[in-house]
Each structure stands twice: as structure tokens, then as C-alpha cells.
N, C-alpha and C positions, 0 to 999 in steps of 0.2 A: 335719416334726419326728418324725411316731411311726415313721417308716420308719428313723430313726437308732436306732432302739432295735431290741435283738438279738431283741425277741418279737413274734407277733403277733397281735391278738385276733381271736374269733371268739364267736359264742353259739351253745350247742344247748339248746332246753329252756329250763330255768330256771337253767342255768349257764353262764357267761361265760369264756370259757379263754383263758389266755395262754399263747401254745408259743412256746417256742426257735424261732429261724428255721432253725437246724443240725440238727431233728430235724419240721420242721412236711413233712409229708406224706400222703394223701389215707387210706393204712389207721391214722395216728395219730387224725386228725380224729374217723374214723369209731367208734374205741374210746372217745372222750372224749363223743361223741356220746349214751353211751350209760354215762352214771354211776354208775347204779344197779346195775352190772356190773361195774363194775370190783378191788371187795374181794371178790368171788364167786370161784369153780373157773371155771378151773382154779388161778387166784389163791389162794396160802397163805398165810395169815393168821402172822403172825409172834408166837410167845408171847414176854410179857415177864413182867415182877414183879405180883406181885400188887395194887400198889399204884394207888387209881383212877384211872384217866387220861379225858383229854378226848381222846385221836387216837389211833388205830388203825395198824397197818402190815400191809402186805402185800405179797409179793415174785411176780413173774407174770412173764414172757418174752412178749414180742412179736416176733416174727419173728426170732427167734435171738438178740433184745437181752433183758439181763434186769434188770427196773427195779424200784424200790420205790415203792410206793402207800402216802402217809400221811395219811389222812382226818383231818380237825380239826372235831368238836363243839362245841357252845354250853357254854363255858365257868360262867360266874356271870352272874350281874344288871348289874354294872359293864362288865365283859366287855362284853355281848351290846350296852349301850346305846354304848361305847366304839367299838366297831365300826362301828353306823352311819354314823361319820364320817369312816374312815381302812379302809385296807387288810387285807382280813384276816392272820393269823398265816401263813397259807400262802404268801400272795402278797408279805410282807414277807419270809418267807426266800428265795425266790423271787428276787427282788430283790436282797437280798441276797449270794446268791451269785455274781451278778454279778458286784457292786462288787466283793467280794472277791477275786475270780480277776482282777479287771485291776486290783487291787493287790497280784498276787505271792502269796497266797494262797488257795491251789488249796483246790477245793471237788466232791465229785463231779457231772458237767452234768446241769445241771438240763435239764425236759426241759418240760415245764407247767405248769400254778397254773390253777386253777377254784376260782371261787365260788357257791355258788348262794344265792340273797335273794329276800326277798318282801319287793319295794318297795325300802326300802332296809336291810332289818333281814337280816344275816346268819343264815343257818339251817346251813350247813355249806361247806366249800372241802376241797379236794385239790391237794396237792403230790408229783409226779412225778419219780425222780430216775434219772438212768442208774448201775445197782448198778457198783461199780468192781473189778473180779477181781483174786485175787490181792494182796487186802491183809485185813487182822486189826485190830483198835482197838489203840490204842497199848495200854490199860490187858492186853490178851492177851497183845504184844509183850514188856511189862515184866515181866510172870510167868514168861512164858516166859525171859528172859534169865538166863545160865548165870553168867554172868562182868559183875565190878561195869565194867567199861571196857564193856562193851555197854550197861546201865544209862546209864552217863555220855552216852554217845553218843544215846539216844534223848534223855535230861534233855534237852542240850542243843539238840538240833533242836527240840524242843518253846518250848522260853527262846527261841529266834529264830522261830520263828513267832510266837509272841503277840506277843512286842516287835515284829517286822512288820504283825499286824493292828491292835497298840493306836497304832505310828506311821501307819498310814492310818488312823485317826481313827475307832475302830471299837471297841465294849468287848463282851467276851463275860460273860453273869452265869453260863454253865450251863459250863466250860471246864474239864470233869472230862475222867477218862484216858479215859472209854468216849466220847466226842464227838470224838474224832480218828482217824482210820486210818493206817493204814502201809503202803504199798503198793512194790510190789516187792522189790528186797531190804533187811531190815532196815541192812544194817551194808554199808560203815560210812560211807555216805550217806543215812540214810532220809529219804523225800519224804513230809510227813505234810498231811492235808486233813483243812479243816475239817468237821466233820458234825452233824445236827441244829440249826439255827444259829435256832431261835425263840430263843435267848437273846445273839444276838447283836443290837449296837445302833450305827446311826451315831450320833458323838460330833464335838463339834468339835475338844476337844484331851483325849485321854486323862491326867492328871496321874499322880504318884505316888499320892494317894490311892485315885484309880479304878482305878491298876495294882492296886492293893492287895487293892480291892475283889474284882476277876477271880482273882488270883492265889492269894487265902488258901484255897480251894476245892480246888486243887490241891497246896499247900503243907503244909495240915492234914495231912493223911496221908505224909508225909514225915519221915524222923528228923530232931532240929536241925541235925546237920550236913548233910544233904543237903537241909536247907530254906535254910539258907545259900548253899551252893555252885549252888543252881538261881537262887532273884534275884540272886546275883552276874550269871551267866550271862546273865539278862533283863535288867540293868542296864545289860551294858557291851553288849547289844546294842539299845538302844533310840538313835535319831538322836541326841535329844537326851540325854545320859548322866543316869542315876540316881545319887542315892547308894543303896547295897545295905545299909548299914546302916539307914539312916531307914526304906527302903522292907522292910527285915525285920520294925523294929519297926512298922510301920504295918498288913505283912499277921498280925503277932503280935496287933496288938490288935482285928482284924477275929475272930480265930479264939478 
């Protein structure tokens, strides 16, 4: 059974690693091996907002690969006791990102997930991601665009991806413009991947409420009319069809 799964585990220390089988080799081992080194130099710690956070990032090259390191701390009291019993936040996106990429939504490859626990009480975990070249977060994309038909064009790639992840049975809470990339060339195909996906969640059926729920996030910051023509968009690409007006005023009263 675990040989069907694309990871595979290992322990150094007091952490437990799950690697990609597509990237598990003896100098990856050996770095993982060795935790307490891996947010360090030549590792660049990545600046964000000032606002506090529980996980850390850092960008480091390995042998000509160049990957991001995102450390996850003890959250809260809830949090911490919650964990005992389920997978950490690292190893759920981890996970994750699987699922998603063999339902069509592409995800940058992930590469490992470490836990480290005393007993069974989480203390901290690491998620590993291979950095994707040559792509920008959509929300850089959409500033950048000169011309409203380029606009349109990412709008719409964006409405068929969600409507593809929310039809595989999948809800995102955090499905703002800086959680997606855009990689290769924008126009007038862009290929966008999911990113940061602690806030993505398996679901068994996405409804129009939970669309709603995902979408007003996104929608908020959009003029009415381009909050219109984007759930249209999402509506008439979901399997099952929306209606785009119910599902306007539904993400209207979320916002």
C-alpha cells in the first residue's frame, strides 16, 4: 500500500520526512537530515509584511535546484492540542498538492514535508517546494497588464481554475491574487498554479454557498461590473452550471 503513494518516509533525529519519490536521493536525505540548517546561509530568508505570522520562508538552491523552505511554528493552544491527532499543516499541504495536480490543477512540485514531535505533541514541521522559474503571482500579472482584454484573459483562466479545483471536491479559504502564479507566457494562454495551499481543504461537494464563500475574497476587490462578468465566468465553468446571479448575490452577502 505505501509503495503506491508518490512519498516516502524516512526519520533523522526528531523528524519524520516524507520526500517525493521524483526528487528522494542520497545528498536530499542528507540536507533533511540536518534541520536545524536548513532556514540558515547560505539559505535567504524571505521578507514579508509585518504582520505576525506562525511560518517562516526561505529560498536556497541545491545542486543547481532552487527551492523554498517554509517552516511552520506552534500556532495557539487549540491549534497545538488539534495537531496531536491529525497531520501537521505542512504535511496536509503536502498532501495536498498532490491531490491537486492529478486533478488538473497544477501546483509547484512539491519535494518533502518533516515533522518534528515530542511524543505525539507537534513542536514544528517543514514543507519543501521546487521554486517554479519564470512565473510572477497573478495579483503582479494583473498590475502589470496594459490592456483591459489582457485583464479579461487572466480573469478568466483564474474562473476556470477554481471552478476545476472547487469541481474536484476541493475549497480554497485563502484564494487571493498573490496565492496563484503565472508561469510562462502570460497571454493569451496563461497556465496558473496553485500556491500556498494551507488554506485549501478536501470537500465532498463544493455547493454555490462554499463557491461563495472562496470567491467573495477575490470578488471584494473587484469593480461590480467586473465582479459580475468574473462569476459569470466561474458559473458557466463549473461541471455542474451555476446560476451567476444567485451566486453574485450570495458572494455580495459574504463581502
Amino acid at each position: 500500500m505505501a509503495l503506491s503513494r508518490p512519498w516516502a518516509e524516512f526519520r533523522a533525529g526528531s523528524v519524520t520526512w516524507w520526500i517525493n519519490r521524483d526528487f528522494d536521493e542520497p545528498d536530499l536525505r542528507s540536507r533533511l537530515g540536518a534541520a536545524d540548517k536548513l532556514m540558515t546561509a547560505p539559505a535567504q530568508r524571505i521578507t514579508r509584511d509585518a504582520a505576525p505570522r506562525n511560518t517562516e520562508v526561505a529560498r536556497a538552491e541545491w545542486n543547481g535546484t532552487a527551492v523554498y523552505i517554509k517552516r511552520y511554528r506552534r500556532k495557539n493552544l487549540v491549534q497545538t492540542v488539534k495537531d496531536i491527532f491529525r497531520p501537521s499543516r505542512a504535511r496536509r499541504a503536502f498532501e495536498c498538492a498532490f491531490a491537486l495536480n492529478g486533478h488538473g490543477v497544477a501546483t509547484p512540485p512539491p519535494i518533502a514535508v518533516g515533522e518534528a514531535r515530542i511524543g505525539r505533541q507537534l513542536k514544528e514541521s517543514f514543507l519543501i517546494t521546487k521554486e517554479v522559474p519564470y512565473s510572477k503571482t497573478f495579483f503582479e500579472y494583473r498590475a502589470l497588464a496594459k490592456h483591459k482584454a489582457e485583464i479579461r484573459i487572466l480573469m478568466r483562466a483564474l474562473a476556470r481554475t477554481l471552478a476545476k479545483l472547487h469541481d474536484a471536491g476541493f475549497s480554497h479559504s485563502d484564494a487571493n491574487f498573490s496565492n496563484w502564479l503565472v508561469t510562462g507566457p502570460a497571454f493569451p494562454q496563461p497556465n496558473l498554479l496553485a500556491i500556498d495551499l494551507d488554506g485549501v481543504q478536501r470537500k465532498r461537494f463544493v455547493s454555490a454557498k462554499g463557491a461563495a464563500k472562496d470567491l467573495h475574497r477575490l470578488v471584494r476587490y473587484m469593480s461590480p461590473y467586473e465582479r459580475v462578468w468574473f462569476v459569470a465566468q466561474y458559473s458557466r465553468a463549473r461541471e455542474q452550471r451555476l446560476c451567476a446571479r444567485e451566486l453574485n448575490r450570495l458572494c455580495q452577502d459574504w463581502i
